[in-house]
N, C-alpha and C positions, 0 to 999 in steps of 0.2 A: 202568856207572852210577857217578857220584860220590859219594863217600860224603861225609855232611855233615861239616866239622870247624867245631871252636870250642867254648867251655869249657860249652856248654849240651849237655844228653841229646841224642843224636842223633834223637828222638821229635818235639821243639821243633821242629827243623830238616826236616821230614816234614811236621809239620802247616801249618809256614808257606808250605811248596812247594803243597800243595794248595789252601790256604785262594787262595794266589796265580794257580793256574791254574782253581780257580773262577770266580773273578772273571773273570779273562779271557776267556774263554767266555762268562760271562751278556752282559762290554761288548758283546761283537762279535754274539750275539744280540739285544741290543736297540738295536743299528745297524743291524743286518738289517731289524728290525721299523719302526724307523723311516723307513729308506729307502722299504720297501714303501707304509707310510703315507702318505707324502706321492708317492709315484709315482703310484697309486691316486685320490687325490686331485683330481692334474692331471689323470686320464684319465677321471671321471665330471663334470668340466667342462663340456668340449665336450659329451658327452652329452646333459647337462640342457640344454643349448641349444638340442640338432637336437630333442631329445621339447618342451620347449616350442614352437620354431617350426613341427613338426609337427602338434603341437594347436592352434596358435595359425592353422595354413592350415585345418584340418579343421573351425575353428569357420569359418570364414568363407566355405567352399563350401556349406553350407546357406544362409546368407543370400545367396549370389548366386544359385541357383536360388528362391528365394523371390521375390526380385525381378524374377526372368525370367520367373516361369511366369503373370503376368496378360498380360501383352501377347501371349503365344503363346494362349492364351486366349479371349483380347478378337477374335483378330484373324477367326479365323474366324467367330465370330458375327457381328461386323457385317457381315463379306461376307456370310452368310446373308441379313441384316435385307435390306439395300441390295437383293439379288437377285431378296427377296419386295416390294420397291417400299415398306418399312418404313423407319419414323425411324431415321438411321443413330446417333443415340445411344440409341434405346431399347434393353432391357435384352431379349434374346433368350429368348422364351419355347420351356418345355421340349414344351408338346402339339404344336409344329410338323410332326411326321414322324405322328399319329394320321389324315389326312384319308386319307395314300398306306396305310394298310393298312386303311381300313374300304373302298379302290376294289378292292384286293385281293381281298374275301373273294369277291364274285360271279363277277371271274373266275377266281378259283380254283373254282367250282362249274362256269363254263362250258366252264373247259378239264380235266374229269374223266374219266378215261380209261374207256375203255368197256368194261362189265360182260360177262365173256367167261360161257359156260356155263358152265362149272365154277364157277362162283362164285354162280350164282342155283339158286335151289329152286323147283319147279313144283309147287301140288297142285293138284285138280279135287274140286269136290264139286258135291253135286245140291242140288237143294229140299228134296227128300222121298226116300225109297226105292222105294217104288213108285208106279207110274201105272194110272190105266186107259185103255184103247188108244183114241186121241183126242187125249190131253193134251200137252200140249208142256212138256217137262224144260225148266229153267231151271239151266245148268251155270255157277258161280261159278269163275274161275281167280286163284289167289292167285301173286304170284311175290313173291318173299323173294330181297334179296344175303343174302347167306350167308358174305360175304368180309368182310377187314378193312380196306376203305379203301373212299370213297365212289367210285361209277363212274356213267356214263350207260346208258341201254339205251330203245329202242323197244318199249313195254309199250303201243302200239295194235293194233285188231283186225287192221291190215294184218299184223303180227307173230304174235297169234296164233291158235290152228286148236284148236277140237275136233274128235276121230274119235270114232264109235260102231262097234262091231264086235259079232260074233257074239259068245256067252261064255266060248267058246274061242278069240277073238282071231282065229279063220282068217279070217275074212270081213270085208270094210270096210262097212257099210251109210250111214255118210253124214260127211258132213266138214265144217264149217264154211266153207269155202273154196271149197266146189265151185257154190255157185249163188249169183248178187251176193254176191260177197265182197266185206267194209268193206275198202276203204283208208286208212281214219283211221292217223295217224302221231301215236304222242304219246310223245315221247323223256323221257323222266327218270334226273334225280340222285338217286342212292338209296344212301342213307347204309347203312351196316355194320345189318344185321339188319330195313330198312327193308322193308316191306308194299305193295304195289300190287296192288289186286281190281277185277276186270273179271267180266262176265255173257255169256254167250251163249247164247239161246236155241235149242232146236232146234224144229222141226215135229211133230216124230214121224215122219216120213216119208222113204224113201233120194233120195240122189242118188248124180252120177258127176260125173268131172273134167267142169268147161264145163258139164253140166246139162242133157245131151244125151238121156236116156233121163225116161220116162215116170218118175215120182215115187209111189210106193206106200207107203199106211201098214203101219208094222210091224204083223206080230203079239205074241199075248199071248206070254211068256216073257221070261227073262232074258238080258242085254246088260251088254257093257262098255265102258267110255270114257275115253280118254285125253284129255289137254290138252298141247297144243304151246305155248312160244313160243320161235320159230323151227325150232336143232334142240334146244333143249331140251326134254324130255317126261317128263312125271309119270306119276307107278305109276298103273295102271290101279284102277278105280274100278267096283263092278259096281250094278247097280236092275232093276227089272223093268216089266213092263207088264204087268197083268192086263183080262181082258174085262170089259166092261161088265156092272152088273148085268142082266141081263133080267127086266124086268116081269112081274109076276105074272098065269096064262094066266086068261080072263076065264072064268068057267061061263056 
């Protein structure tokens, strides 16, 4: 290293070395700084030109769909108007499509798919509970859907049948079916939990299939009887028939 000479302390000649290479360091720092500055400078330029012309196309593709979307609009209503034999300038009204869904609802009632057994409820009830032997039961048959969507089903007497039986059920004594049976057909749409009653009288008296055998009134005692329609069949139901008062014997 040189040593400083000249008639000043060698301290003098120390400090002026530093004070010198300070300096020179701060110049070439704030050349640095300034090159940076203005490099920077040029390079946020272009920038702001491509983000303005970006914003400047972004504003202007809403206004050209703005401008498009009447005539794509416009065009299919007038074909409507024109089709329904309408002023091709009038202005397209919205109840147009109301007429094709009020033709809808019936046949959607006509084309309802038919009410399987499982899905209807059969009960049977009487007039009264007891008779006396003579009288003719008058059996009510209620059928109920039972399902969750509306179906059709044939709930005429063609469809369905009361039995009487013994009150152990062994024995058939007479059947709705067996002597002129109705053939009335009465098909119904029957909404979810929907009600259909119908009546059938009996006689009092047996038959057989065709109504081929002598016809005899029952006697007194207790009987039970189901209701059919089709093969659906209700829980048995029981009543009686009692004898007739007998008059009181003359002295």
């Amino acid at each position: 290293m040189i040593e400083p000479q000249g008639p000043l302390p060698p301290e003098v000649y120390w400090r002026r070395r530093l004070v010198a290479g300070v300096g020179a360091v701060v110049a070439i720092v704030v050349v640095i700084l300034l090159i940076v500055w203005l490099s920077g400078g040029s390079d946020s330029t272009p920038d702001s030109k491509n983000a303005a012309a970006k914003s400047s196309t972004e504003l202007a593709a809403p206004s050209t769909a703005v401008q498009s979307a009447p005539p794509s609009s416009e065009a299919p209503s007038g074909g409507g108007e024109h089709g329904q034999g309408g002023d091709p300038s009038a202005t397209p009204s919205a109840p147009a499509p109301a007429p094709a869904q009020q033709s809808d609802a019936p046949a959607a009632d006509a084309g309802a798919p038919g009410c399987s057994d499982q899905s209807l409820s059969v009960v049977l009830y009487t007039d009264k509970p007891t008779y006396t032997v003579g009288d003719q039961p008058v059996f009510t048959i209620v059928t109920t859907n039972g399902g969750l969507a509306a179906c059709s089903r044939d709930v005429g007497k063609a469809a369905q049948n009361v039995i009487v039986r013994t009150l152990d059920g062994s024995r058939t004594l007479w059947s709705a079916q067996d002597c002129a049976p109705d053939k009335g057909v009465n098909i119904q749409v029957l909404a979810p939990g929907q009600q259909v009653t119908d009546t059938i009288t009996w006689s009092g008296t047996t038959s057989n299939p065709g109504c081929t055998k002598k016809r005899v009134q029952v006697a007194a005692g207790g009987y039970q009887a189901t209701a059919k329609l089709a093969e659906r069949e209700s829980a048995p139901i029981t009543f009686n028939f009692v004898a007739p008062a007998q008059a009181p014997a003359q002295q």
